[in-house]
Structures are given as structure tokens and as C-alpha cells.
C-alpha positions, 0 to 999 in steps of 0.5 A: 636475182628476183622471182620472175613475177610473171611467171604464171601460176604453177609454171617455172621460169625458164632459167630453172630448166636451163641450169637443169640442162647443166645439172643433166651433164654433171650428173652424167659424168659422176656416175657414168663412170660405175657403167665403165669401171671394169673398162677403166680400171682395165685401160689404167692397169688398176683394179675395179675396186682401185678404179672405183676411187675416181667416183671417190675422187670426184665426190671428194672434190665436191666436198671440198670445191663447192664450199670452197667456190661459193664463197671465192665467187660469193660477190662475182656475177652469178652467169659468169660464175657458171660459164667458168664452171663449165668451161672448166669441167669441159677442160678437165674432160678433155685432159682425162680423155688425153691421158694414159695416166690413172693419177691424171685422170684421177686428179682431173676428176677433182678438178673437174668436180670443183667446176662441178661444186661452183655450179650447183652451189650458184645454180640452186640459189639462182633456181629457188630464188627465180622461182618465189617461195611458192615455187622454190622445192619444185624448182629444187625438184626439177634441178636435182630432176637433171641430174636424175635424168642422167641416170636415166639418159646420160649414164645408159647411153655413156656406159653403152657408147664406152663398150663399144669406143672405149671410156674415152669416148664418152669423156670427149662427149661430155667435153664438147656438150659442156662447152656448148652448156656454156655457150647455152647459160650465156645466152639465156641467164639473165646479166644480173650482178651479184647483190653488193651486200652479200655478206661472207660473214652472214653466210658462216653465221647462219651456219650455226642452226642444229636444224640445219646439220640434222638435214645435212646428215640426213643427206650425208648418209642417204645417198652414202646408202644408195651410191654404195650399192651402186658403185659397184652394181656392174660387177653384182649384175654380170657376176651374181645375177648374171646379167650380159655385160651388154645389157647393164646400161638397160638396168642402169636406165632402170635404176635412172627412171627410179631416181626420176620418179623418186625425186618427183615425189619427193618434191611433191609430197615433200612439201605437205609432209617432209618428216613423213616422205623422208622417213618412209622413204629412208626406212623403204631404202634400208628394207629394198637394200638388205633384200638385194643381198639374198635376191641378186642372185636373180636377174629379175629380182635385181632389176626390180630391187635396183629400181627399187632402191633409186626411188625410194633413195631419192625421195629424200633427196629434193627433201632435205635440201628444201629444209637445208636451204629453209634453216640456212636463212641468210646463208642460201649460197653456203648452205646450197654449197654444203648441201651438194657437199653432203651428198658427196660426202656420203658418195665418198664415204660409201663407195669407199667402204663399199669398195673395202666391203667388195674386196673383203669376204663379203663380196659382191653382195658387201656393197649392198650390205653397206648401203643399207646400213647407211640407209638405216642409219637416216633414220637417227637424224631425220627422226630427230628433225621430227622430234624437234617439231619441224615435222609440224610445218605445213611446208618446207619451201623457202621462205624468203622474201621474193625480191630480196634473197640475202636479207630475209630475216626480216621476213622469216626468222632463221630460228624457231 
């Protein structure tokens, strides 16, 4: 899909705030689930920490799904591939508000984050690619803006509708605006086939950069770092800081316009400075986390630190998927795949050692302990991007050309 060239300077083409929309839902139904999990895991008959496992199930679908339908869809139009993600993530839904089951629910969870994984995969592609090179991390910015925003919109008003409908409320929510995104993207995306010449083999082949793994780590391990802490952050604000059950989605929404802003300065600063954001950004996330562990036992405190942490965390964020997307060169689908497969993973690996931490003599303060370690450990791969000079680049959009997205090694070369 070429650059709309008409667009006007400064301004993104409209296409980028409609896959936005869809990022907005996906994002609201992986994390709602951390305002609702003493529900849950009490309508399942499962422990909270037990239950958290649906936020791993889903980070693990993620993983797995969005490498995995990218290249399944590699060569199938591009609309037709996001119509069917949401089709199937309103279907999932549907299921798992139906079912008494934890291991349905659990198992439509994955399905769900499949659908979920070929969306954000095709999305990103189609959002840098209509944006030009001069627009592509702003373009990232906005989409990862949409799911952000979930946390400050869809998580608050999900976990706010589920005390008072039960869980299964929101699930049907999210069921029927789905269907309706669908009915949206087909409406606006443009009908523009999949490019005949997309190669698998060129997709895995730019995969072998040293460049690009450093940057995938880096998101590995920073949102690990963030979603540790707030997987569990119900519990740590009812019980430890003694926060009104009643009032945690106005901190969830706290947390949300954090990870709002943090992503926009990410995508602001980070095209003049990556190396410089990301590494502030990630050594701010470890400090502000090690500080909740002493400071949650005050209720203002706490809001303040969660607040804290969701803007430096996803600072890095619009970052190093920028730069994933950069190295990839003539892999822009894979590599877009693996980026959300990276935030995923850390999602998984984080909630799931959290969920060990919280169970174990550490308590409730043992996710936060967890995140910052995750957050710490950042540093080793994002100071090693440094040191490789990527540091020296003026800026880190893609840098394509505009009207070709597969072959650009023409253009740019794919290694320094």
C-alpha cells in the first residue's frame, strides 16, 4: 500500500486512525482482565494468581499467533486479513462470556490473541507504510496510541462495568464493538492486494541482523518489567495501600494516561534520540518500581509510582519497535509480527514470575520487585545497541522507499 502522497505535511493519513480504533479494542481486552481478576478468579472457582494465567494465556497466543498468521496471510489482501482477525476476536469473546469453564475461557483467550497477533502484525505494516518514511514512528506512535488509550479509557470503564455486571459484561462489550470494527475497516481500508512479490524467504532472511534481536530484547524485557507490576496491581492497591475496590479503575485510568503520554514522547523524542529516550526512559522505569515496593503502602504514593511507571515504560516502547522495523529492512511484516511477539513475551514471562513472586514470602510488594528487575535488565541490551553506533543515527524512521515496502534494499541497506 503506497504513502498516501496527498497527505498533508505533519498530518497522517486517516487509515492510521482507523487500525488505531482496532489496537483501542485489543489493548482493552488484554488488560482489562487485571481490573477484574479477584471477579474471575472467584466466578471460576480459581485462585487470583491462578486466574492471572488468562493474561499469560493471551501474551502466549500473541507470541506464537502473530509470527505464525503473518506469514499464513503474507500474500492474502491485507483488509481481508484484518476483517477476519476481528471477526474472530468478536467470536472468541462471545465463547468466553458463554462459558462457566476456566479452561474455556482460558483456551479462548489464545484463540482470541491469534486474531489479535494477525491484526497488529498487518496493521503496522499498512500504518508505516501509508505514512512515508518522514511519518512512519509517528504512525507507530498513534497505533501503540490505541492501545494505550485503552488503558485509559477501555481498562477503567471494563473493570468499572464488571463490578457492578460481572466480568461477562465486558466480555460481551468487546464481542459486539468488534464486529462493528470489522464492519468499520471494511468500509475504510483501502482494496489494495497483497504485493505478488512478497517473499517468505526474504521475510526470514532479514531476520539474521544482531541489531534487530538487541531491539526485540529491549521490548522483551521492558514491558515484562511494567506488566509484572501490573498484573497484579488490584490486590497491591485494595490490600497494601488500601485503596476502596470501588476506586481502582480511577488509578487503572492513571496508570492509562501515563502510558499515553509516555508513548507520545516516545514517539516524539525518540526519533532525534533513541538511544538516549530509551535508556533514560528504562533506568526511570527500574528506579520509580523499586520505589513502589516501600511507597504502596500509601495510597497517594501509589498512584503517583503507578502513574510513574506507565510513562516511563512505554517511553521505550514506540522506540524500539521504530528500530525493529528499521533493521528488518525487507522483512516489515515478520519483523512487525515479532515485535508484538516480544512485548508479549515479556507480558507472559512477567506475569508469570510475578504470579510466583505473589504467592511466595515476598507478597504483594513480590511483583514489583520483579518488574523492576526486568526493567533493569533493559539496560544490557539497549546499551549494547548504543555501543554499536546505532546511537549515531539522526533518525530512526523507516526508511523505505515510499512507494515500494517489500524491496528496499535498494534504497537503504539492511546492514550497516
Amino acid at each position: 500500500m503506497p504513502p498516501a502522497s496527498g497527505t498533508a505535511a505533519g498530518k497522517l493519513p486517516f487509515v492510521v486512525w482507523v487500525l488505531a480504533a482496532g489496537t483501542f479494542l485489543m489493548g482493552t481486552t488484554e488488560f482489562v482482565i487485571a481490573g477484574l481478576l479477584p471477579e474471575m478468579a472467584a466466578d471460576l472457582n480459581v485462585s487470583v494468581s491462578h486466574a492471572g494465567l488468562l493474561i499469560t494465556a493471551f501474551a502466549v497466543g500473541m507470541i506464537v499467533g502473530g509470527p505464525a498468521m503473518a506469514m499464513a496471510t503474507l500474500r492474502l489482501p491485507q483488509r481481508h486479513t484484518l476483517i477476519g482477525a476481528l471477526a474472530v476476536f468478536a467470536l472468541g469473546h462471545a465463547v468466553a462470556a458463554l462459558s462457566i469453564s476456566f479452561t474455556v475461557v482460558l483456551t479462548a483467550r489464545v484463540v482470541t490473541a491469534l486474531a489479535t497477533g494477525a491484526f497488529w502484525a498487518v496493521g503496522f505494516v499498512i500504518a508505516t507504510t501509508t505514512a512515508g518514511p518522514a511519518g512512519a514512528t509517528r504512525a507507530v506512535g498513534v497505533m501503540m496510541g490505541g492501545l494505550t488509550l485503552a488503558n485509559v479509557i477501555g481498562v477503567p470503564i471494563g473493570s468499572f462495568v464488571g463490578h457492578y455486571t460481572g466480568w461477562r459484561g465486558p466480555f460481551w462489550a468487546l464481542a459486539v464493538l468488534a464486529a462493528l470494527a470489522a464492519a468499520f475497516v471494511g468500509r475504510f481500508i483501502p482494496r489494495t492486494e497483497q504485493r505478488a512479490e512478497v517473499s517468505v524467504r526474504a521475510e526470514v532472511r532479514a531476520l539474521k541482523q544482531g541489531r534487530l534481536w538487541l531491539a526485540l530484547g529491549a521490548a522483551v524485557l521492558i514491558m515484562g518489567g511494567v506488566l509484572a507490576t501490573y498484573t497484579y496491581i488490584t490486590p497491591l492497591l485494595t490490600d497494601r495501600a488500601g485503596i476502596p475496590a470501588g476506586a481502582v479503575p480511577l488509578v487503572l485510568i492513571a496508570f492509562g494516561i501515563g502510558a499515553l503520554g509516555g508513548t507520545a514522547i516516545g514517539g516524539r523524542l525518540g526519533d532525534r534520540r533513541p538511544m538516549v529516550t530509551t535508556i533514560t526512559a528504562s533506568a526511570a522505569t527500574a528506579l520509580i518500581l523499586l520505589a513502589l515496593i516501600p511507597a504502596s503502602s500509601s495510597p497517594v504514593a501509589a498512584v503517583v509510582l503507578v502513574f510513574g511507571m506507565a510513562a516511563a515504560g512505554f517511553t521505550v516502547n514506540p522506540v524500539v519497535t521504530s528500530l525493529a522495523v528499521r533493521f528488518a529492512g525487507d522483512a516489515p511484516t515478520l519483523t512487525s509480527a515479532l515485535t508484538t511477539s516480544g512485548y508479549n513475551t515479556g507480558i507472559a514471562a512477567g506475569s508469570l514470575v510475578a504470579g510466583r513472586a505473589l504467592d511466595s514470602s515476598l507478597g504483594l510488594t513480590g511483583p514489583a520487585l520483579v518488574g523492576a528487575v526486568f526493567a533493569a535488565l533493559t539496560l544490557l541490551p539497549l546499551i549494547a545497541l548504543a555501543l554499536s553506533g546505532t546511537g549515531h543515527r539522526t533518525r530512526i524512521v523507516a526508511q523505505r522507499a515510499a512507494a515500494d515496502p517489500v524491496r528496499d534494499d535498494a534504497s537503504t541497506p539492511a546492514h550497516h
